[in-house]
N, C-alpha and C positions, 0 to 999 in steps of 0.2 A: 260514858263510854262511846256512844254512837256521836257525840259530839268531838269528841277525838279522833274517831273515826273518820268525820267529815273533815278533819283541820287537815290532817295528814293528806288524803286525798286531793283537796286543793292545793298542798303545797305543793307536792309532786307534778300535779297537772300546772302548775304555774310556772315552772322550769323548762318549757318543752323538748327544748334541747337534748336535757337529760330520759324525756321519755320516747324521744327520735333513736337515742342512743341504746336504748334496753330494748327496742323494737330492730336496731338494724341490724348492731354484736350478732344477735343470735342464724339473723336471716342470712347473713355474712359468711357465717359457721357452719350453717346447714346444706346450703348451695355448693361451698367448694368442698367438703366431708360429701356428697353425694356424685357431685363430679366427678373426684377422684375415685374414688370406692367402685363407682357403677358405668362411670361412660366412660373411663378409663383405660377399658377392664380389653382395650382390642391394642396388640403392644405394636410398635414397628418392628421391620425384620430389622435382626440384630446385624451388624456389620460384622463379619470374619475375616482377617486379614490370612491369606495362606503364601507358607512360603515352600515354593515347589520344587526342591533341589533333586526331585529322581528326574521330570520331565518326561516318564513312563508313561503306556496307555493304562495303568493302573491309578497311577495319581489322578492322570485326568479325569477318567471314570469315577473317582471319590471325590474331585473339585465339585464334577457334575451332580451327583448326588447330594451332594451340601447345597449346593445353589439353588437347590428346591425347598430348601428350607432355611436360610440364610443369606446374606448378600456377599458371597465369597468372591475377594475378590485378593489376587495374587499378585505378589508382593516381592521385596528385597529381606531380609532377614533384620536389617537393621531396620528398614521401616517399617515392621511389623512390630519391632520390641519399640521401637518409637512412638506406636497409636499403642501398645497396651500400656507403655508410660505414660500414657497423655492422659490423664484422669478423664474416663468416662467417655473414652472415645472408642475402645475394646476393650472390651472383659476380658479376652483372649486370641490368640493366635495359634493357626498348627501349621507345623514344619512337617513334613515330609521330605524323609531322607532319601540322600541317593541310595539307588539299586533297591526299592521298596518296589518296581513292580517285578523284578526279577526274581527278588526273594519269596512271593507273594503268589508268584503264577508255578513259580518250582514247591510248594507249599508250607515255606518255610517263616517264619514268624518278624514282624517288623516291629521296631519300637516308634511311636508318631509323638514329638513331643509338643505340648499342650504349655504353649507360652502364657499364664494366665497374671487378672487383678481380679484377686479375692475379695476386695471392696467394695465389688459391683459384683453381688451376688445374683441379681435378677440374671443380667446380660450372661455372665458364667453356666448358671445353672441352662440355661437355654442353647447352649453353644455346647454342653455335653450332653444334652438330649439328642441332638443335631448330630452329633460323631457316633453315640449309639444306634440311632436310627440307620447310619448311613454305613457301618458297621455290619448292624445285620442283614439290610439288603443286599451289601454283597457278597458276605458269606452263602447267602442263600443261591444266590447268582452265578458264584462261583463251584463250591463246593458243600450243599447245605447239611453235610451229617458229620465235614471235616472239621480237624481242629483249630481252635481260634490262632489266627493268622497275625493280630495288631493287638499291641499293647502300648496302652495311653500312658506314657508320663508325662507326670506335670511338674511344670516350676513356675514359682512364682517371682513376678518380675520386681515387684512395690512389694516388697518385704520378707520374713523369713516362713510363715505360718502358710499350710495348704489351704486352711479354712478359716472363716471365722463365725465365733457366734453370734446370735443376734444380738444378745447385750451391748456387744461390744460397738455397735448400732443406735440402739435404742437409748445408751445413756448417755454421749455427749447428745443426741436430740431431744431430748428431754430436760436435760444440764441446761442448753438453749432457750428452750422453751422458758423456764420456770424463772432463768435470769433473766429475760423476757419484761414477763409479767412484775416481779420485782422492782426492776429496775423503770420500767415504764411509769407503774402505778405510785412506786413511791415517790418518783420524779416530779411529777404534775402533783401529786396532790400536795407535798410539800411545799411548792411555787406556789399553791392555790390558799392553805394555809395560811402562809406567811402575807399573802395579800387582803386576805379577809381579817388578819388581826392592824393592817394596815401599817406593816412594818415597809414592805416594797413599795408601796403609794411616797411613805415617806421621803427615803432614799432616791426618788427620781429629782427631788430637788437639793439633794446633799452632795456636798464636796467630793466625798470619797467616790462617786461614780455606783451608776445604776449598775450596768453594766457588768462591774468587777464584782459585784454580789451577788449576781446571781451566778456567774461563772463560778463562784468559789461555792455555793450553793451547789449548783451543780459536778463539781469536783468532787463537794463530800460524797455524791452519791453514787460517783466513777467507784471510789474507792471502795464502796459499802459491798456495789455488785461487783466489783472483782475479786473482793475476799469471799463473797458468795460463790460464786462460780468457781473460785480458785477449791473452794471446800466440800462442794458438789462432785467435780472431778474426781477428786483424793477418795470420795467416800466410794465411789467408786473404784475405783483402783484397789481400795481395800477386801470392798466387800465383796468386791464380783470379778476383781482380776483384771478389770481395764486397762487395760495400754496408755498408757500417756505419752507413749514417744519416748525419745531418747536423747530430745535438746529438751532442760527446764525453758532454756530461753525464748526457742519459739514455742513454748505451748505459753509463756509469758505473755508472749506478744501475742499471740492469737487472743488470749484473753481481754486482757488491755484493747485489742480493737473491735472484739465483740462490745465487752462492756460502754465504749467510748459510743458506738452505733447505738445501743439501747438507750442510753442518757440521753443523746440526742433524738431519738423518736418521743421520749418523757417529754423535753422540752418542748415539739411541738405537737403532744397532747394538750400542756398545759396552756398554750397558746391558742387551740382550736377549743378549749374547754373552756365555758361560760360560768363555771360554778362548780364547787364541792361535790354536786350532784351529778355531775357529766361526768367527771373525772374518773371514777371507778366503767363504766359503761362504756366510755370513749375506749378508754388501755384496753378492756379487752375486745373492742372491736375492731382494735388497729391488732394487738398480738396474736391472739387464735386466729383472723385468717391467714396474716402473713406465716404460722408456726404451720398452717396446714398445706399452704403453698410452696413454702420453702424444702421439704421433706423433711421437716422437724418429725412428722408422725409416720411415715411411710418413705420407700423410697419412689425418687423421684418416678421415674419408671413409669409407675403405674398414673400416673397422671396423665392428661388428654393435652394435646400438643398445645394449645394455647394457653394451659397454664403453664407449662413448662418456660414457654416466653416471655409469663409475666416474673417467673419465678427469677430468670437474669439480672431482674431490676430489682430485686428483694434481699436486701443486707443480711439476712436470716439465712439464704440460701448460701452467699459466700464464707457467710459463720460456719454453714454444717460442714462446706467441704473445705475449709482450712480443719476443723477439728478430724475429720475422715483421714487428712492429710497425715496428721501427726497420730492418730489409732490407730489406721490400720494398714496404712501405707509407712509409716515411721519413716518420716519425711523429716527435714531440717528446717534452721531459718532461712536460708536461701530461700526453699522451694514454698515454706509459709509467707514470707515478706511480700510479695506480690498479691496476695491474698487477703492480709492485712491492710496494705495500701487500700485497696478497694472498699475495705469497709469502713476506712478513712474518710475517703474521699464520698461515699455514698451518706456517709453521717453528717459533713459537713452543713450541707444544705439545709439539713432538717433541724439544728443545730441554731442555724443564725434565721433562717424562717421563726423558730419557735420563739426564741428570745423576743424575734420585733413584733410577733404578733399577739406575745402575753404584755411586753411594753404598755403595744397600741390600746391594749386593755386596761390595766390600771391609769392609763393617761386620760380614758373616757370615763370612768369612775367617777 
């Protein structure tokens, strides 16, 4: 037994690769789960586009009041419904109608409509904190025992729903996350397999092309994770009422370019992976930070600005907001293909990196 014990331990420490790997994953994991969670935690002011059609000394007085807590800043009606369509640019927008300071200072009651994107729950919920606050300071200012003067309606501008739940959140990020890991781990370790039983060694000097076999290799494993993901979604939808949109086709295609991005980070796991032993270790120290970077686990929001910049560059992150796209804004192919494009073109790279550099490996063999 304690002879066993010694074998195992040498073999392990004899891979070091693999034990760089089980020491970084988790260092990797803890650092940005800490970043985010705690130094996070101080948000920028929210952007308020206002559109001012009384031009009253009452509006103004309620611009001014918002501006101490928000960055309100006044707008065309059409450019205001323009930034809350722009995903992630405004939560929301308020209109203030004409004749709302006349009606207001005679004591009579105004409706202020509340242009919103229920998608971007953080920036929302913060932006009606903001009009309640600024609400009762001026009741109070005005008349603090009269009756309420403003009532808030809202509409939504990216789709039919006033609100949404967190589920409906939490499961394409997690849908993400899981084909992820799937698809990464089985990706490499398969390539790594198949080089250890020294079937890929072989093929580097056969007719049929290196090359065309691992791409077909890697194809079965496009397909494996997109029926994955395709059945993840569904069980969602079933079980918890998710939205999938209302094109099959761009939630197809969103799929399709998720999965095509995750095969290709496989591939150049496998090619940064020195051994059977790295493989598990590597995948999740490439997927858990970029699943915690990307708002696979939280929304972005709460992140500290610098991760938010790395997060641009992280194919996981344009995963979650084409899937946001089609949940909870029920968006189309048009508005997803641009979306997919990118996680096209981000995949590529890692794609043909990966291939030459698991090549350059069995060629050194």
């Amino acid at each position: 037994m304690y002879v066993v014990f010694l074998n195992e331990i040498r073999l392990l420490l004899r891979d070091r690769g693999a034990v760089l790997w089980l020491l970084v994953g988790p260092i990797l994991v803890i650092t940005l789960i800490t970043a985010a969670r705690y130094q996070g935690s101080v948000l920028p002011r929210v952007l308020l586009p206002v559109v001012n059609e009384d031009q009253g000394p009452v509006a103004r007085a309620f611009i001014k009041l918002l501006a101490d807590r928000a960055d309100a800043v006044e707008m065309s009606r059409d450019e205001a419904e323009a930034m809350v369509r722009d995903r992630g640019r405004a939560a929301a927008a308020i209109v203030f109608p004409a004749g709302l300071s006349k009606r207001y200072l005679q004591g009579r009651s105004s409706d202020i409509l509340l242009l919103t994107d229920p998608a971007e729950p953080v920036g929302l919920g913060r932006v009606k904190v903001a009009l309640l606050l600024m609400d009762r300071e001026a009741a109070e200012l005005a008349d603090p025992i009269g009756a309420e003067r403003l009532t808030f309606v809202e509409q939504n501008l990216t789709g039919e729903l006033l609100a949404r739940k967190s589920h409906e959140q939490n499961v394409p990020g997690f849908t993400i996350m899981f084909t992820l890991l799937a698809v990464v781990y089985g990706t490499s370790a398969s390539l790594h397999q198949e080089a250890r039983s020294g079937t890929l060694a072989r093929l580097l000097v056969a007719p049929v092309g290196f090359g065309r076999i691992v791409l077909a290799k890697l194809a079965a494993r496009f397909v494996i994770g997109s029926v994955q993901m395709l059945v993840l979604l569904l069980w969602g939808k079933l079980v918890f009422g998710v939205s999938l949109g209302s094109s099959s086709l761009a939630l197809l295609t969103m799929v399709m370019a998720t999965v095509f991005a995750s095969v290709a980070l496989g591939a150049l796991a496998a090619g940064l992976g020195r051994s059977d032993q790295q493989v598990l270790p590597l995948s999740l120290a490439l997927v858990l930070p970029l699943s915690a970077i990307a708002g696979l686990w939280w929304p972005l929001h709460i992140e500290p600005e610098w991760m938010r910049a790395i997060a641009t560059f992280s194919f996981p992150t344009w995963a979650m907001r084409g899937m946001t796209d089609l949940v909870l804004r029920d968006r189309g192919l048009a508005a997803i293909a641009p979306t997919a494009g990118i996680l096209v073109l981000l995949g590529l790279p890692m794609l043909l990196t990966g291939i030459w550099l698991f090549r350059s490996q069995l060629a050194h063999r």
